[in-house]
C-alpha positions as CSV (number, residue, x, y, z in Angstrom):
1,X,30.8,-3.5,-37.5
2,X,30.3,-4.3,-41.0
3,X,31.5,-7.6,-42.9
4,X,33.6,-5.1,-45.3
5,X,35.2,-3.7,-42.1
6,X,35.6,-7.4,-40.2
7,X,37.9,-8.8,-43.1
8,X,39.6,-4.8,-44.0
9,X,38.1,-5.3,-47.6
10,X,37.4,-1.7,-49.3
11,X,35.7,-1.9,-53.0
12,X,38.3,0.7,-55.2
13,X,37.6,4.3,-53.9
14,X,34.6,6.0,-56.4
15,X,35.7,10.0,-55.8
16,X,38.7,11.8,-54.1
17,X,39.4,12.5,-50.4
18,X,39.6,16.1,-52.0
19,X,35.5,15.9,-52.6
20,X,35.3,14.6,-49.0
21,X,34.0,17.7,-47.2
22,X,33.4,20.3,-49.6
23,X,30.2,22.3,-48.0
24,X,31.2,25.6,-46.1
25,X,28.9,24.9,-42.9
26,X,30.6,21.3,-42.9
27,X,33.8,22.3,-43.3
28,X,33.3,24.9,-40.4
29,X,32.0,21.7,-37.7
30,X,34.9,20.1,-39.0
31,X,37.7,22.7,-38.2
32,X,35.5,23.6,-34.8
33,X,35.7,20.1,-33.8
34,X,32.1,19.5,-34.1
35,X,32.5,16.9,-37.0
36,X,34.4,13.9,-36.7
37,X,32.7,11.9,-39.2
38,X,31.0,12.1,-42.8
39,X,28.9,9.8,-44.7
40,X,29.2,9.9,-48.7
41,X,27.6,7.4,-50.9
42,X,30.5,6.1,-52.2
43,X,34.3,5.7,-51.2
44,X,35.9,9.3,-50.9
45,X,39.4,8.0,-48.8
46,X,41.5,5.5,-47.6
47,X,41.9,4.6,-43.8
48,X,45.6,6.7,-43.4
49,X,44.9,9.4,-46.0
50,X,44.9,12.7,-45.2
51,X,42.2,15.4,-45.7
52,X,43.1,19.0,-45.8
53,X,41.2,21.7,-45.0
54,X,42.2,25.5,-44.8
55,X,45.8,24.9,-43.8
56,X,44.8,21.5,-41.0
57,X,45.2,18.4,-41.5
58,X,43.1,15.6,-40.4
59,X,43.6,11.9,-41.1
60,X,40.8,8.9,-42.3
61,X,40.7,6.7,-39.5
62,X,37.6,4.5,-40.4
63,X,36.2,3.8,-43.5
64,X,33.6,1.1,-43.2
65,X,29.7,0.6,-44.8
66,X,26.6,1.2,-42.8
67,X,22.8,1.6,-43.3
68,X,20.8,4.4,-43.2
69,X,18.3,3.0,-40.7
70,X,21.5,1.4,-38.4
71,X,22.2,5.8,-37.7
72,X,21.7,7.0,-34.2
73,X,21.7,10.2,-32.6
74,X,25.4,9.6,-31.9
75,X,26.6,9.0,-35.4
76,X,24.3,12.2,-35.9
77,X,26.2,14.2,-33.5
78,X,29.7,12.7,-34.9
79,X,28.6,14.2,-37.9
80,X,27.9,17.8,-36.2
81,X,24.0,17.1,-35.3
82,X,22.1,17.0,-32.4
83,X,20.3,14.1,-33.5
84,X,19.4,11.3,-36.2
85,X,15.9,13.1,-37.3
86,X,18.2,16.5,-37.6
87,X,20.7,15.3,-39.9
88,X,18.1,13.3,-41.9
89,X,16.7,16.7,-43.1
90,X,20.0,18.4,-43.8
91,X,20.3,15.6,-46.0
92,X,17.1,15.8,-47.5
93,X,17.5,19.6,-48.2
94,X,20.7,19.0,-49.5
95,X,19.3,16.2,-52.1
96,X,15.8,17.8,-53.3
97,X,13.6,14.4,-53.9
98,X,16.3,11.6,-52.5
99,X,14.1,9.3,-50.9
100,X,15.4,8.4,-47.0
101,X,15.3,4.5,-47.1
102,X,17.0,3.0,-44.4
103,X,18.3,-0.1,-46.3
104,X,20.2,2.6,-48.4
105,X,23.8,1.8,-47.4
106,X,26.6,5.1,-47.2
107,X,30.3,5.1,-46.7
108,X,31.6,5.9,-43.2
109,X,34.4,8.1,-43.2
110,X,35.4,9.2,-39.7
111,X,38.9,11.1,-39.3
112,X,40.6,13.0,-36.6
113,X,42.8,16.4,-36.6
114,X,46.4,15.8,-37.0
115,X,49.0,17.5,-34.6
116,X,52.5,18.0,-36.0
């Protein structure tokens, strides 16, 4: 647990919950289940907002600050991977020269599918 997640203090919100999970294969893990979590580098959502993709709707239920180097292989699979090293170079691929440096710090955003 983070400091900014001890004392509930989010910084203002730097995009929209809109730009939260915009990539087709994400979206997929997402609707299938698979992804319960996304990692942006800044603030895409508040905790109670809701995200809506292809008619569902699923709502933020943690938004809290974490490292790069604190990930493990079950963030990884929160996020639709089978491990840490596996969603590393998704990342990579997706950024073309983005250095991984663990001190790097990312927004967690995990969220859950809303029923009626």
């Amino acid at each position: 647990m983070t400091s900014n997640e001890l004392h509930n203090e989010l910084p203002p919100k730097t995009c929209t919950i809109e730009r939260l999970v915009t990539m087709p294969t994400d979206v997929q893990k997402v609707l299938e289940g698979k992804k319960t979590a996304t990692r942006r580098n800044g603030r895409y959502a508040d905790i109670g907002e809701i995200m809506t993709l292809e008619d569902k709707k699923f709502k933020v239920d943690r938004v809290y600050s974490q490292s790069l180097g604190e990930l493990t292989d079950e963030h990884a699979k929160q996020e639709g991977f089978e491990n840490v090293e596996e969603y590393k170079q998704t990342i990579l691929s997706y950024h073309p020269g983005m250095p991984w440096l663990p001190h790097m710090r990312v927004w967690v955003h995990e969220f859950s599918l809303l029923t009626k």
